[in-house]
KOLDOLUM-56832 format. One record per atom (N, C-alpha, C): residue in one letter; x, y, z. Coordinates in steps of 0.05 Angstrom, whole numbers, plus 5000, padded with zeros to 4 digits. Layout:
# KOLDOLUM-56832
aXYZ...
# end
This chain:
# KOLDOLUM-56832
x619324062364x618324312377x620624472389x621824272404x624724422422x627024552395x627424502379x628324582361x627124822345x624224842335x623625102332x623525272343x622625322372x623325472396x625925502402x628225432395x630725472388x632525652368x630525622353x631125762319x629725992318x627325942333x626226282333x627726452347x627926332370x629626552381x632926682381x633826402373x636326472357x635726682335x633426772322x633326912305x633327252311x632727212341x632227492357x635927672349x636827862344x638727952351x638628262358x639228342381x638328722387x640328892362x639229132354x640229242341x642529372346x644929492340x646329662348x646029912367x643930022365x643830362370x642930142408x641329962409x640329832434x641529782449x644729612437x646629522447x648529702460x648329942446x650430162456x648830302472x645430342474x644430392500x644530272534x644129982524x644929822544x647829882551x650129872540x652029842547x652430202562x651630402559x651730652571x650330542594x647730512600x646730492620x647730382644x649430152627x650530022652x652329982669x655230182648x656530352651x655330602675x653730742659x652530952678x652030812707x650130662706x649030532743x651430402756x654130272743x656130192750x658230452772x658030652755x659330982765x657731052782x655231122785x652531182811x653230972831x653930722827x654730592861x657930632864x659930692847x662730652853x663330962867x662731182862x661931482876x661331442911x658431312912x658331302944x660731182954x662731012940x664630802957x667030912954x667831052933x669931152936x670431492956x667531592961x666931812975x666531743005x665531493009x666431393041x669231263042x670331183027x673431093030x675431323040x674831563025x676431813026x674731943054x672931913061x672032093098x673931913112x673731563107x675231363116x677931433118x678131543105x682631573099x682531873121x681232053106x681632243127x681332293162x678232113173x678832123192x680531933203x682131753198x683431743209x687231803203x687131843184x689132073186x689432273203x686632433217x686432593242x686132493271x686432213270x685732123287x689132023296x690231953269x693431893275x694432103288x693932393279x695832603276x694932643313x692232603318x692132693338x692832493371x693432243358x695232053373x697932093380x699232223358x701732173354x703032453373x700432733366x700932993376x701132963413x698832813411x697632743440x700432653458x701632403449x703632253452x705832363458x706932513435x708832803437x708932883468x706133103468x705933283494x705433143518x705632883516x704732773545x707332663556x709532563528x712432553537x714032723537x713732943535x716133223530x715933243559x718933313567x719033363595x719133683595x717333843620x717834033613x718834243648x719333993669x721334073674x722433753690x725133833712x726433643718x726733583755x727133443767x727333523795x728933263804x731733483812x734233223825x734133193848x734132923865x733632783886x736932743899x738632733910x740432733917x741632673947x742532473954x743232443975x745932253969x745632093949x747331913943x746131583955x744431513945x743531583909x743331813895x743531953874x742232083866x740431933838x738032113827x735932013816x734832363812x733632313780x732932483767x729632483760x727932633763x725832503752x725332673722x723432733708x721932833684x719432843694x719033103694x715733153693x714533253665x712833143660x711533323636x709733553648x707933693620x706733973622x704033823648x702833663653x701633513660x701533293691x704733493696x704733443723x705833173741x705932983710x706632693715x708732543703x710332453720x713132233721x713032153689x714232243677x715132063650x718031903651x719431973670x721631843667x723531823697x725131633701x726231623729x729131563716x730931703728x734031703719x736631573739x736731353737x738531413771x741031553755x742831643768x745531833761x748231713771x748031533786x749831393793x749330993792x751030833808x750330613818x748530553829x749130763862x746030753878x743330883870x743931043848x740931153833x740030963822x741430793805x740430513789x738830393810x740430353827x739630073847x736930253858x736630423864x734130603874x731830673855x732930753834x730830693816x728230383809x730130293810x729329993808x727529853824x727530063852x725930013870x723230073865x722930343849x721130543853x718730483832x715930493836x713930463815x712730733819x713930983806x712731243799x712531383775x712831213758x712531223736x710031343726x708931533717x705931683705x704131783737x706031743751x704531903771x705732183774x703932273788x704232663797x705832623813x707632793813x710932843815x710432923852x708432993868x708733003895x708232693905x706432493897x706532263901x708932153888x710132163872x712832093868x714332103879x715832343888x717532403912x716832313931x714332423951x713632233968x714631903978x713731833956x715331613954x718631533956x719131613945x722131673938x723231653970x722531923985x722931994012x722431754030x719931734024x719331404055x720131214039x721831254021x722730934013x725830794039x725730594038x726930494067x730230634057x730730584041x734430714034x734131024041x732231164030x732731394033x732231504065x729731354074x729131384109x731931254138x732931074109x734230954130x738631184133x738731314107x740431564109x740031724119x737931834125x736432024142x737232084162x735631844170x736731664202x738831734208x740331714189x743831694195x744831994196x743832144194x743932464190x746032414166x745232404145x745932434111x744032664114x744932804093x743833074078x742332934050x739533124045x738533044019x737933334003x737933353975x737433513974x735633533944x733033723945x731733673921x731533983910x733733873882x733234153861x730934113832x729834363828x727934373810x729134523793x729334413765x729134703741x727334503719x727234723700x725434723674x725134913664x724234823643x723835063609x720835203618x718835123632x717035193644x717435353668x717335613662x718635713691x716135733720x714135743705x711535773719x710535463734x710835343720x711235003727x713734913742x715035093746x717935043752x717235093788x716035383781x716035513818x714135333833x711935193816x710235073832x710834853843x713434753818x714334473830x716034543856x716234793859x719234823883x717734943905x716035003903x713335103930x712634883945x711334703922x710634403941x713634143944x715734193929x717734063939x718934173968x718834443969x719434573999x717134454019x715134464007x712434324036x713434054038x714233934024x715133544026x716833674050x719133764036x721933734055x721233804075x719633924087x719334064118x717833824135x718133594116x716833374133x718933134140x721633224128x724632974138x726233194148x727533074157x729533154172x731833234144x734133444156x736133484144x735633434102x733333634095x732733614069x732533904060x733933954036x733334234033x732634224002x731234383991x730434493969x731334753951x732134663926x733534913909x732134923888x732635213865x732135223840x734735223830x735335153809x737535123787x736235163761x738735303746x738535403721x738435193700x736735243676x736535013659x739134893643x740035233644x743235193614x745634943640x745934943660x746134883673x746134563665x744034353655x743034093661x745433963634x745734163616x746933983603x749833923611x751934083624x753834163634x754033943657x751833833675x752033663692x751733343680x750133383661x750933133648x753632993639x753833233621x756933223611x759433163634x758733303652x760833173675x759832933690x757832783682x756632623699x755332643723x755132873726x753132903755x750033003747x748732893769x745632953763x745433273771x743633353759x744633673768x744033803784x742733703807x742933693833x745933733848x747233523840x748933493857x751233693834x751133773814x753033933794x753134273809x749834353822x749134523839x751134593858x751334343872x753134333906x756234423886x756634223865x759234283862x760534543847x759634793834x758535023825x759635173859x757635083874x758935193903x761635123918x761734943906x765034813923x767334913901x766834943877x768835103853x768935283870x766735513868x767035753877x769535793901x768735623923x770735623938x773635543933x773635403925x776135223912x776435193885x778135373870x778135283835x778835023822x779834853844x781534613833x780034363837x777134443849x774934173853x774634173829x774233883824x773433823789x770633593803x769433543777x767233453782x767433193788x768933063774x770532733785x771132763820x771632973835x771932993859x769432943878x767333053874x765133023879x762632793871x763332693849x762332393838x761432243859x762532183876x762831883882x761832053917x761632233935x761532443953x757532403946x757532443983x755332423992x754732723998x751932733996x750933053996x752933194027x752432994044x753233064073x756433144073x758332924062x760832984044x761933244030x760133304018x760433644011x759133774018x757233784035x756734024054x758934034077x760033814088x762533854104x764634044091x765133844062x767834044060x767634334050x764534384041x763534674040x765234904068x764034764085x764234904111x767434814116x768334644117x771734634124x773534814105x772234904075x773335074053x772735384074x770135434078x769535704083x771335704114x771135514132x773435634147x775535714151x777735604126x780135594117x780135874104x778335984091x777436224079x777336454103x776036344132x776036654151x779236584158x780236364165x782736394177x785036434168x784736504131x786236554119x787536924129x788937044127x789837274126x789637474099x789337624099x789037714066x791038034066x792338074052x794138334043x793938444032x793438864041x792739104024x794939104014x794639323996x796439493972x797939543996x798239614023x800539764041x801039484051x801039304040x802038984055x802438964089x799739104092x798638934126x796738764113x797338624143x794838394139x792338434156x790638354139x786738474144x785838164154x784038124177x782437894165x779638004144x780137614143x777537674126x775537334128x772937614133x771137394142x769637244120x769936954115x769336834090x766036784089x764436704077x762036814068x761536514049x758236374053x758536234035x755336254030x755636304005x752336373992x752036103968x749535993972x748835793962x747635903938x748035713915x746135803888x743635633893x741235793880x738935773885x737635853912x734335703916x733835713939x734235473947x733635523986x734335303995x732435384024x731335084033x729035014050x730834744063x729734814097x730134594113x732934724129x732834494151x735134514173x736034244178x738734274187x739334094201x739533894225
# end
Protein backbone atom coordinates (compact mmCIF):
# COMPACT_ATOMS: atom_id res chain seq x y z
CA UNK A 1 0.00 0.00 0.00
CA UNK A 2 2.93 2.36 1.24
CA UNK A 3 4.43 1.94 -2.05
CA UNK A 4 1.46 2.80 -4.21
CA UNK A 5 0.74 5.92 -2.33
CA UNK A 6 4.34 6.62 -3.17
CA UNK A 7 4.12 6.15 -6.92
CA UNK A 8 1.04 8.06 -7.18
CA UNK A 9 2.26 10.79 -6.00
CA UNK A 10 5.59 10.64 -7.31
CA UNK A 11 3.52 10.83 -10.44
CA UNK A 12 2.20 14.39 -9.48
CA UNK A 13 4.64 16.94 -11.34
CA UNK A 14 3.41 20.98 -11.60
CA UNK A 15 3.56 22.21 -14.98
CA UNK A 16 5.88 24.88 -16.12
CA UNK A 17 3.70 28.02 -16.70
CA UNK A 18 2.78 27.03 -12.42
CA UNK A 19 6.25 26.84 -11.54
CA UNK A 20 7.15 30.16 -12.97
CA UNK A 21 3.97 31.49 -11.17
CA UNK A 22 5.01 30.31 -7.97
CA UNK A 23 8.36 31.33 -8.33
CA UNK A 24 7.11 35.27 -9.27
CA UNK A 25 4.90 35.23 -6.40
CA UNK A 26 7.40 34.54 -4.16
CA UNK A 27 9.83 36.62 -5.42
CA UNK A 28 7.04 39.31 -5.40
CA UNK A 29 5.98 38.75 -1.31
CA UNK A 30 9.86 38.41 -0.71
CA UNK A 31 10.26 42.43 -2.18
CA UNK A 32 6.73 43.59 -0.23
CA UNK A 33 8.61 42.68 3.22
CA UNK A 34 12.35 43.70 2.15
CA UNK A 35 10.78 47.60 1.19
CA UNK A 36 9.35 48.12 4.81
CA UNK A 37 13.08 47.14 6.17
CA UNK A 38 15.09 48.70 4.02
CA UNK A 39 12.73 52.07 4.36
CA UNK A 40 13.11 51.95 8.24
CA UNK A 41 16.89 51.26 8.01
CA UNK A 42 17.28 54.50 5.91
CA UNK A 43 14.81 56.93 8.60
CA UNK A 44 17.35 54.79 10.94
CA UNK A 45 20.61 56.10 9.16
CA UNK A 46 19.19 59.45 8.84
CA UNK A 47 17.99 60.29 12.14
CA UNK A 48 20.74 59.69 13.45
CA UNK A 49 23.04 61.15 11.26
CA UNK A 50 20.97 64.40 12.63
CA UNK A 51 21.32 63.50 15.75
CA UNK A 52 25.33 63.17 15.27
CA UNK A 53 25.47 66.43 13.38
CA UNK A 54 23.56 67.92 16.14
CA UNK A 55 25.95 66.50 18.97
CA UNK A 56 28.92 67.34 17.41
CA UNK A 57 27.35 71.19 16.45
CA UNK A 58 26.14 71.34 20.05
CA UNK A 59 29.71 70.39 21.31
CA UNK A 60 31.41 72.92 18.98
CA UNK A 61 29.38 75.95 20.50
CA UNK A 62 29.49 74.97 24.02
CA UNK A 63 33.52 74.81 23.65
CA UNK A 64 34.33 77.86 21.48
CA UNK A 65 35.53 80.40 23.73
CA UNK A 66 34.02 83.52 22.98
CA UNK A 67 35.63 85.66 25.26
CA UNK A 68 38.67 85.61 27.85
CA UNK A 69 39.29 87.14 31.39
CA UNK A 70 43.00 87.48 32.94
CA UNK A 71 43.32 87.12 36.66
CA UNK A 72 46.66 88.50 37.66
CA UNK A 73 48.44 89.12 40.68
CA UNK A 74 51.15 86.61 40.27
CA UNK A 75 49.80 83.92 39.88
CA UNK A 76 48.45 84.76 36.88
CA UNK A 77 45.51 82.45 35.34
CA UNK A 78 43.45 82.80 32.28
CA UNK A 79 39.99 81.62 32.10
CA UNK A 80 37.68 80.84 28.67
CA UNK A 81 34.26 81.63 28.70
CA UNK A 82 31.97 80.40 26.13
CA UNK A 83 28.76 82.13 24.27
CA UNK A 84 26.97 80.60 27.41
CA UNK A 85 28.57 82.26 30.08
CA UNK A 86 30.51 79.17 31.41
CA UNK A 87 34.30 78.18 32.31
CA UNK A 88 35.50 75.95 29.52
CA UNK A 89 38.92 76.22 30.31
CA UNK A 90 41.45 77.45 33.21
CA UNK A 91 45.06 78.51 32.02
CA UNK A 92 47.60 79.16 34.68
CA UNK A 93 50.39 81.47 32.71
CA UNK A 94 53.07 81.00 34.87
CA UNK A 95 54.40 78.44 37.78
CA UNK A 96 52.15 80.01 40.37
CA UNK A 97 49.16 79.94 37.81
CA UNK A 98 49.82 76.09 37.46
CA UNK A 99 50.05 75.66 41.12
CA UNK A 100 46.64 77.82 41.41
CA UNK A 101 44.94 76.37 38.90
CA UNK A 102 45.22 73.04 40.34
CA UNK A 103 43.53 74.27 43.20
CA UNK A 104 40.49 75.49 41.55
CA UNK A 105 37.16 73.31 40.60
CA UNK A 106 35.47 75.97 38.10
CA UNK A 107 35.42 74.31 35.44
CA UNK A 108 31.63 74.61 33.46
CA UNK A 109 30.62 77.03 35.90
CA UNK A 110 29.43 80.80 35.20
CA UNK A 111 32.35 82.82 35.06
CA UNK A 112 31.09 85.23 38.26
CA UNK A 113 31.06 82.04 40.50
CA UNK A 114 34.35 81.27 39.00
CA UNK A 115 36.16 84.26 39.85
CA UNK A 116 34.55 84.46 42.95
CA UNK A 117 36.23 81.73 43.73
CA UNK A 118 39.38 82.44 42.41
CA UNK A 119 39.31 85.72 44.79
CA UNK A 120 38.42 83.90 48.31
CA UNK A 121 40.73 81.29 47.41
CA UNK A 122 43.33 81.34 50.50
CA UNK A 123 46.61 82.35 47.99
CA UNK A 124 44.86 84.94 46.45
CA UNK A 125 43.14 86.38 50.00
CA UNK A 126 46.22 85.75 51.60
CA UNK A 127 48.29 88.50 48.79
CA UNK A 128 45.75 90.73 49.37
CA UNK A 129 46.40 90.78 52.82
CA UNK A 130 49.77 91.61 51.96
CA UNK A 131 48.73 94.69 49.86
CA UNK A 132 49.72 92.83 46.36
CA UNK A 133 47.81 94.40 43.55
CA UNK A 134 45.31 92.11 41.44
CA UNK A 135 44.16 92.83 38.46
CA UNK A 136 41.20 91.45 36.20
CA UNK A 137 41.25 92.12 32.32
CA UNK A 138 38.36 91.09 29.95
CA UNK A 139 38.51 90.86 26.08
CA UNK A 140 36.71 88.84 23.43
CA UNK A 141 35.44 88.44 19.89
CA UNK A 142 31.99 89.01 21.59
CA UNK A 143 32.01 92.52 22.22
CA UNK A 144 28.52 92.64 23.82
CA UNK A 145 29.47 89.60 26.04
CA UNK A 146 32.66 91.20 26.55
CA UNK A 147 31.05 94.60 28.39
CA UNK A 148 28.91 92.42 30.45
CA UNK A 149 31.72 90.37 31.55
CA UNK A 150 33.55 93.73 32.63
CA UNK A 151 30.35 95.38 34.40
CA UNK A 152 30.03 92.42 36.77
CA UNK A 153 33.92 91.84 36.99
CA UNK A 154 33.99 95.63 38.24
CA UNK A 155 31.00 94.70 40.95
CA UNK A 156 33.41 91.52 42.18
CA UNK A 157 36.41 93.89 42.51
CA UNK A 158 34.66 96.51 44.64
CA UNK A 159 34.44 93.74 47.10
CA UNK A 160 38.78 93.14 47.75
CA UNK A 161 40.83 95.36 48.45
CA UNK A 162 43.58 96.81 45.98
CA UNK A 163 41.76 95.04 42.64
CA UNK A 164 41.15 96.79 39.57
CA UNK A 165 39.41 95.92 36.34
CA UNK A 166 40.31 96.52 32.53
CA UNK A 167 39.20 95.93 28.90
CA UNK A 168 41.90 94.84 26.49
CA UNK A 169 42.03 94.45 22.87
CA UNK A 170 41.59 90.99 21.28
CA UNK A 171 44.58 91.46 18.41
CA UNK A 172 46.39 92.01 21.51
CA UNK A 173 46.03 88.06 23.11
CA UNK A 174 48.02 86.59 20.59
CA UNK A 175 51.12 88.96 21.02
CA UNK A 176 50.93 88.14 24.89
CA UNK A 177 51.18 84.70 24.33
CA UNK A 178 53.91 84.88 22.09
CA UNK A 179 55.87 86.75 24.67
CA UNK A 180 54.61 84.57 27.33
CA UNK A 181 52.52 86.68 29.36
CA UNK A 182 48.87 86.22 30.10
CA UNK A 183 47.38 89.19 28.67
CA UNK A 184 46.53 90.71 31.52
CA UNK A 185 49.69 91.20 32.64
CA UNK A 186 51.06 91.97 28.56
CA UNK A 187 48.31 95.06 29.37
CA UNK A 188 50.53 96.44 32.40
CA UNK A 189 53.48 95.86 30.19
CA UNK A 190 52.15 97.93 26.88
CA UNK A 191 52.11 100.63 29.83
CA UNK A 192 55.54 100.32 31.17
CA UNK A 193 56.97 100.23 27.17
CA UNK A 194 55.21 103.27 26.78
CA UNK A 195 57.15 104.71 29.45
CA UNK A 196 60.29 103.07 28.91
CA UNK A 197 61.17 101.63 25.30
CA UNK A 198 63.76 99.24 26.60
CA UNK A 199 61.22 97.10 28.96
CA UNK A 200 60.96 93.83 27.17
CA UNK A 201 58.51 91.38 28.20
CA UNK A 202 61.13 88.90 29.83
CA UNK A 203 61.42 91.98 32.31
CA UNK A 204 58.11 91.79 33.59
CA UNK A 205 57.64 87.80 33.50
CA UNK A 206 58.63 86.83 36.61
CA UNK A 207 57.21 90.81 38.40
CA UNK A 208 54.25 90.94 40.57
CA UNK A 209 51.27 93.13 39.53
CA UNK A 210 52.37 95.38 42.71
CA UNK A 211 56.11 95.24 41.13
CA UNK A 212 54.98 97.12 38.12
CA UNK A 213 52.67 99.30 39.33
CA UNK A 214 55.68 100.58 41.49
CA UNK A 215 57.99 100.91 38.74
CA UNK A 216 55.05 102.47 36.68
CA UNK A 217 55.02 105.30 39.13
CA UNK A 218 59.03 105.42 39.81
CA UNK A 219 59.15 105.66 35.56
CA UNK A 220 56.43 108.54 35.60
CA UNK A 221 58.44 110.35 38.30
CA UNK A 222 61.70 110.25 36.61
CA UNK A 223 59.51 111.59 33.63
CA UNK A 224 58.24 114.99 35.80
CA UNK A 225 61.81 115.38 37.09
CA UNK A 226 63.25 115.02 33.94
CA UNK A 227 63.99 118.65 32.27
CA UNK A 228 62.99 118.85 28.66
CA UNK A 229 64.57 121.46 25.78
CA UNK A 230 62.78 124.02 23.21
CA UNK A 231 64.04 124.78 19.75
CA UNK A 232 65.61 128.11 21.85
CA UNK A 233 67.40 125.43 24.19
CA UNK A 234 65.87 126.59 27.61
CA UNK A 235 64.78 124.20 29.74
CA UNK A 236 60.79 123.66 30.37
CA UNK A 237 59.55 121.29 32.97
CA UNK A 238 57.52 118.79 32.13
CA UNK A 239 54.82 117.23 33.99
CA UNK A 240 54.75 113.42 33.21
CA UNK A 241 51.32 111.87 32.85
CA UNK A 242 50.44 108.24 33.04
CA UNK A 243 47.26 106.97 31.29
CA UNK A 244 46.38 103.35 31.61
CA UNK A 245 45.10 101.21 28.57
CA UNK A 246 41.67 100.10 29.04
CA UNK A 247 39.32 100.62 31.91
CA UNK A 248 40.14 100.38 35.26
CA UNK A 249 37.99 99.92 38.73
CA UNK A 250 39.11 99.89 42.39
CA UNK A 251 41.60 101.66 44.80
CA UNK A 252 44.21 101.16 46.72
Amino acid sequence: MKDKIKEAFGQIQAEDPLKSKTKAFVAQKMQEHAKPIKRQFHIYAVACTCMLLLLVGGCWLYLTPTSEISIDINPSIELSVNRFDRIISVNGMNADGHALSDTLDIKFKRYTDAVDQVLNSEKITALLAGDEILTITVTGSDEVQSAKILSEMEHCAAKHKNTYCYSASCKDTAAAHDAGLSFGKYRAFLELQALDPDILPVTVQGMTMREIRDLMEKLCDDCEDEPQTDSSGQGNGHHGTHKGQGKKHGEE
